[in-house]
N, C-alpha and C positions, 0 to 999 in steps of 0.2 A: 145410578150414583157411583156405583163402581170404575165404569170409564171414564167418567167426569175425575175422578181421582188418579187415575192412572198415570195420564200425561204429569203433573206434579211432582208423583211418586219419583217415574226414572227420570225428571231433570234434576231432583232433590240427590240422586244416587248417583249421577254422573258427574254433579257439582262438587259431590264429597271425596269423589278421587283426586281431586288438585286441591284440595283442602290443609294437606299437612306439609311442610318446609323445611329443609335441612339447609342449613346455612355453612359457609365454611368453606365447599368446594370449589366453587367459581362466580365469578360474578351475574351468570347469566340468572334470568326471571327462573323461578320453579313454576314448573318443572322440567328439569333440563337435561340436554345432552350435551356433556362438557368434555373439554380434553385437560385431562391429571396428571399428573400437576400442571398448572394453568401456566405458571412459568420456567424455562429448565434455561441454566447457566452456565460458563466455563468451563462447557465440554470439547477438547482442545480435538483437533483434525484426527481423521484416525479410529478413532474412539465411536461407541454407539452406546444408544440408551433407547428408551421403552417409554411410551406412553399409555394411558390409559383412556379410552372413549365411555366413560362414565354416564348414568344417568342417578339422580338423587330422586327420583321417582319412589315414593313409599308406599304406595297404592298395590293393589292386587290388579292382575288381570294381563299381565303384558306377556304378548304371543309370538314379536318379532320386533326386528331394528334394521334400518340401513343407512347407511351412514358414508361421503364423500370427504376427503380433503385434500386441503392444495399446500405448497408451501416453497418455497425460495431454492427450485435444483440446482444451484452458485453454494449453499451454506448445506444442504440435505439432502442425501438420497434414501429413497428408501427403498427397504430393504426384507422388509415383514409382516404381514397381518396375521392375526390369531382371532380366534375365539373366544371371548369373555365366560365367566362364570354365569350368565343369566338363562340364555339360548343353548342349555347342556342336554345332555341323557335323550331320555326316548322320545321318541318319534322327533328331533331335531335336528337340523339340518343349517352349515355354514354355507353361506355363497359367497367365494370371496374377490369375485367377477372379474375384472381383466386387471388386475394389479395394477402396478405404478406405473405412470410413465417421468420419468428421472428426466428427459431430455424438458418437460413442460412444467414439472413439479405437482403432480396430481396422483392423487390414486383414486380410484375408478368407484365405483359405489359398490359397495362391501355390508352382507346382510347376512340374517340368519332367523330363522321361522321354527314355529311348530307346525309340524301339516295335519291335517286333517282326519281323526279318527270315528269311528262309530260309535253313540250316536254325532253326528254331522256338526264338531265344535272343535277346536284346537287348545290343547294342551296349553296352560298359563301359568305364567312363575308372578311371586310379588318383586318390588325392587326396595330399598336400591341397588345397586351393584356394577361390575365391569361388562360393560357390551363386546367389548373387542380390546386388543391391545396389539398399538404399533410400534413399530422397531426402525430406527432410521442410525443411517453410520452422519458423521459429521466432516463434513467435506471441504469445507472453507472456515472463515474468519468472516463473523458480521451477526446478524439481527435475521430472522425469518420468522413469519407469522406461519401457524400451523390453524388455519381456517379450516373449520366446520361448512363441509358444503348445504344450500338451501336443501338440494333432495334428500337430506334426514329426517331419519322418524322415527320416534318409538311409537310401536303399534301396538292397540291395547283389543281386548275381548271382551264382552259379557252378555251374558243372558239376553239381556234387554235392548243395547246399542248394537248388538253383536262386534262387525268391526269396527272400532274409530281407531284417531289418530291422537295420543293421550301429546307429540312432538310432533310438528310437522313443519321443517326448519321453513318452508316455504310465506306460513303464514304464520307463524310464529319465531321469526327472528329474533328474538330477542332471549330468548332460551335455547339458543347455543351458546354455548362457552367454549370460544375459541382458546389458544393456545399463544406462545412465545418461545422462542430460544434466542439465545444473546451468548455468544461468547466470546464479546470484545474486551473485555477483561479476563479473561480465560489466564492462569500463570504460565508461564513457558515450560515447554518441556525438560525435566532435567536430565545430565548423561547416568545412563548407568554406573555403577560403582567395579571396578574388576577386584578380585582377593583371591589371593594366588596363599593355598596351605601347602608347605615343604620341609622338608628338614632343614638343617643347617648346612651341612653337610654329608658330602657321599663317597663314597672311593671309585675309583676309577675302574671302568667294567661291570660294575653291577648298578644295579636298576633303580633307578631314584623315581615316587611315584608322587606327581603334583596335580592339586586337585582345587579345583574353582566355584565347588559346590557354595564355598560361602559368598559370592559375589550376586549384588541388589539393584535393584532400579529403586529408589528414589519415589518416582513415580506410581510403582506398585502393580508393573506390570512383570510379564517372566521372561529370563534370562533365556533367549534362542540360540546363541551363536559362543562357543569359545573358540580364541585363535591362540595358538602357543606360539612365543618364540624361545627353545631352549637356549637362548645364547652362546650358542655353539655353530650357527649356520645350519643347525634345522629345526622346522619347529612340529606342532600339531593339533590337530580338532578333539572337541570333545571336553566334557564338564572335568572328567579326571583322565588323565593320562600316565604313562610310564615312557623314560626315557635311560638310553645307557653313555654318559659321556666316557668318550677315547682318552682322554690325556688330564692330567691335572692342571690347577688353576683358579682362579676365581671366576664365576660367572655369576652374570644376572639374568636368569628368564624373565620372559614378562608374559601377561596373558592382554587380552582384549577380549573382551564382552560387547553384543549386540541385544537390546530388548524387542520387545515386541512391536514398539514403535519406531524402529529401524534407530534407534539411536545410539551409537557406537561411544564408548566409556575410554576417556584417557588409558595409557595402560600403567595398569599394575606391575611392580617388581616385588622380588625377592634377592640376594646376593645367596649364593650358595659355592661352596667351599667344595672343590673335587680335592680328594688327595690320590697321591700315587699309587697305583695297584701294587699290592706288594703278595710274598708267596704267602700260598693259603698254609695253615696250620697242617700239619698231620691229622690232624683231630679238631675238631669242633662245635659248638651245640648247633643243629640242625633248627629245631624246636623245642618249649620247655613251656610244662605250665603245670598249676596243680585242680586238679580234678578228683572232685567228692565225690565218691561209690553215691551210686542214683542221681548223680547228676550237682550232688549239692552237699555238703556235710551238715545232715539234721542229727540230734542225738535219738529222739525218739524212732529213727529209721533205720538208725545204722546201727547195730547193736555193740562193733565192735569200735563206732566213735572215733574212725581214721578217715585222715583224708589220702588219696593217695596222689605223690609228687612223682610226676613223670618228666624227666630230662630226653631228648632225642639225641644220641650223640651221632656222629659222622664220620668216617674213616675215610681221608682224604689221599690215600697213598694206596700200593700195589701190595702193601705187608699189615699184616695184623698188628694196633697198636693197645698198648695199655693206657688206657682212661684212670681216672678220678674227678668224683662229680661231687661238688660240696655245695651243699642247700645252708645260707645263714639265713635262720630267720629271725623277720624285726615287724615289730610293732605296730601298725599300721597308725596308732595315734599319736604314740611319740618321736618315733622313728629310731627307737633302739632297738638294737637284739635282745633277744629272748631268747635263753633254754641254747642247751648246745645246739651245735649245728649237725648234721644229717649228713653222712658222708657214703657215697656207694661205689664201688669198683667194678670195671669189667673191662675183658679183652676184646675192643673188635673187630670182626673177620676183615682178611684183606680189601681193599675198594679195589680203584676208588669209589666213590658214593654211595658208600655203604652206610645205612641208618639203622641204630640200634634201640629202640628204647628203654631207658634206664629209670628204676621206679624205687623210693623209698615212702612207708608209712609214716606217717606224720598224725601225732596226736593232738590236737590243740590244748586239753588238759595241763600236757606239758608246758606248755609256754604261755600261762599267766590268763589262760582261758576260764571262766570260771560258770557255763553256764547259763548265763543268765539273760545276756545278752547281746548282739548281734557285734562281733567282731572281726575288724580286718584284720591282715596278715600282707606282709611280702615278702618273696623269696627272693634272695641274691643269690644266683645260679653262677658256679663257677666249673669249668674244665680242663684239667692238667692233666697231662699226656705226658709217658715219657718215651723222650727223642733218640737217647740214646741205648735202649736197653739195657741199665745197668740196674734198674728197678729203682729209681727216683722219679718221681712226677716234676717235672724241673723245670715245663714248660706250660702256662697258663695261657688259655684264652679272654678273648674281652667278657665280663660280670654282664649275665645278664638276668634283668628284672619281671617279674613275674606276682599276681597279686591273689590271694582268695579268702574267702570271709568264712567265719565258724558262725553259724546257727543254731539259736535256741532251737 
């Protein structure tokens, strides 16, 4: 009675493997091996993407796959096969046979197994999931079928059937789900965009630094290539550059940008203003800024609740000159001055290029600080020198700005 039952039993358990359906993925019968997304669109020359060789298989038991396809080498080369999530970890094994051939539009039958452990069964994953994933660049304009070859198969395991074939594109065509690309409608490529950051103006001799950092494709690929032209008869490479123009005038640089999909951007200008070189001061601020003891001015850290304002002054001559460095500070929200201003003196040694630096404490207390909450500050940095030795400071350099914030 037992064997008379038998035969029943494992057609009943082999029946219930193709029993359950996920819909959604491709058109083909379940259970299938499909290519995912079923159709890919307006992916313009140049460019690459990814498919997925799918099965919606929800069953236990599957031990390997292998799997061919062909496709249109005019519109697609390909470029890549991988390994899927199903055929992973121990005792598994990819084969991903003789690759593409681009000149025919094929790729070769591409597999992957569990081998054979003791006792004498191979290792089984359930599905559904990714079998493999292809990679192809797109090489024309048009329509190409990404066909599922017959030699496909999910191979399945168990106890009872040991091996069968749960796909087997041969005799079951109708459960593959082939694939599409179309990018006859594809939008055109757009130019990159060039954006040239500079000042306004610069003096003549010293170093004007332009920078292309902020220029886009459009298309949302990345900027490769910058060309400078300083408008001067020379130019240079590179996202940011430094340049020293010889004579005064007006000029416009431009830059040009190159993307990744070789497409070259109108060019960019700026108009920039050389002025005359003229003689350097005796004296003038090298550097200046203000810097909190520990890095920061906290009150709970600092016990004595200074910030300390450092000026660099410069001795641009063969003789020791007298400086005066006046710090006005203003308000960072209204943009008035606050509290007197902060005045420090000193002599320095002969240059030329000699840098001294000059330091007064600074209380925020003082100037309308109350504590409580996080406030800005800017310093207007001023340097007068006297020229003539008679002890007048009678000669100022250009104001410069400087900013720092008080912390609760």
């Amino acid at each position: 009675m037992r064997k008379k039952l038998l035969l029943p039993v494992v057609l009943m358990f082999a029946l219930s493997l193709f029993s359950v359906n996920m819909t959604g993925v491709s058109a083909a019968v379940y259970p299938s091996v499909s290519v995912v997304p079923e159709s890919v669109v307006d992916i313009i020359p140049g460019r690459t993407f990814t498919v997925a060789i799918y099965t919606d298989y929800t069953g236990p038991g599957i031990w390997g796959y292998e799997f061919s396809l062909s496709f249109d080498p005019t519109i697609l080369y390909g470029v890549e096969v991988a390994n899927g999530d199903r055929i992973v970890g121990l005792y598994s094994e990819f084969l991903p046979g003789q690759g593409f051939n681009n000149t025919e539009g094929t790729l070769s039958l591409v597999g992957a197994y569990f081998y054979y452990t003791k006792p004498a069964r191979p290792r089984t994953v359930p599905g559904p999931g990714t079998l493999a994933y292809v990679t192809f660049k797109v090489i024309g304009t048009g329509t190409s079928d990404i066909t599922i070859g017959i030699e496909t198969k999910l191979k399945g395991w168990n106890p009872l059937l040991e091996h069968y074939d749960i796909v087997d594109g041969a005799t079951m065509p109708d459960n593959l789900g082939h694939g599409s690309f179309d990018n006859t409608a594809a939008p055109p490529l757009q130019m990159p965009v060039a954006v040239i950051t500079a000042p306004d103006r610069v003096d003549a001799e010293d170093s004007v630094t332009f920078s292309g950092a902020g220029s886009y494709d459009p298309d949302g690929t990345a900027i490769v290539s910058y060309v400078w032209d300083f408008g001067d008869g020379n130019g240079g490479t590179g996202e940011t550059v430094t340049h020293v123009y010889t004579s005064d005038g007006i000029v416009t640089p431009s830059l040009l940008v190159t993307d990744e999909d070789d497409q070259e951007s109108l060019p960019g200008y700026v108009t920039l203003e050389v002025e005359p070189p003229g003689p350097k001061p005796d004296a003038d601020l090298a550097k200046w800024k203000a810097k909190a003891e520990k890095n920061r001015w906290v009150e709970h850290l600092d016990d004595d609740g200074v910030v300390t304002v450092t000026a660099m002054a410069i001795n641009n001559i063969a003789e020791t000159v007298d400086v005066k460095i006046t710090f006005v500070v203003i308000d960072g929200a209204t943009g008035i001055q606050v509290g007197d201003p902060l005045v420090a003196t000193n002599t320095l040694p002969a240059g030329p290029e000699v840098t001294v630096p000059i330091e007064v404490l600074l209380n925020p207390y003082d100037y309308d600080y109350d504590g409580t909450i996080k406030k800005l500050f800017y310093l207007h940095v001023t340097l007068r020198y006297d020229s003539t030795g008679d002890g007048n400071y009678d000669t100022a350099t250009k104001t410069k700005i400087t900013r720092f914030s008080a912390v609760p």
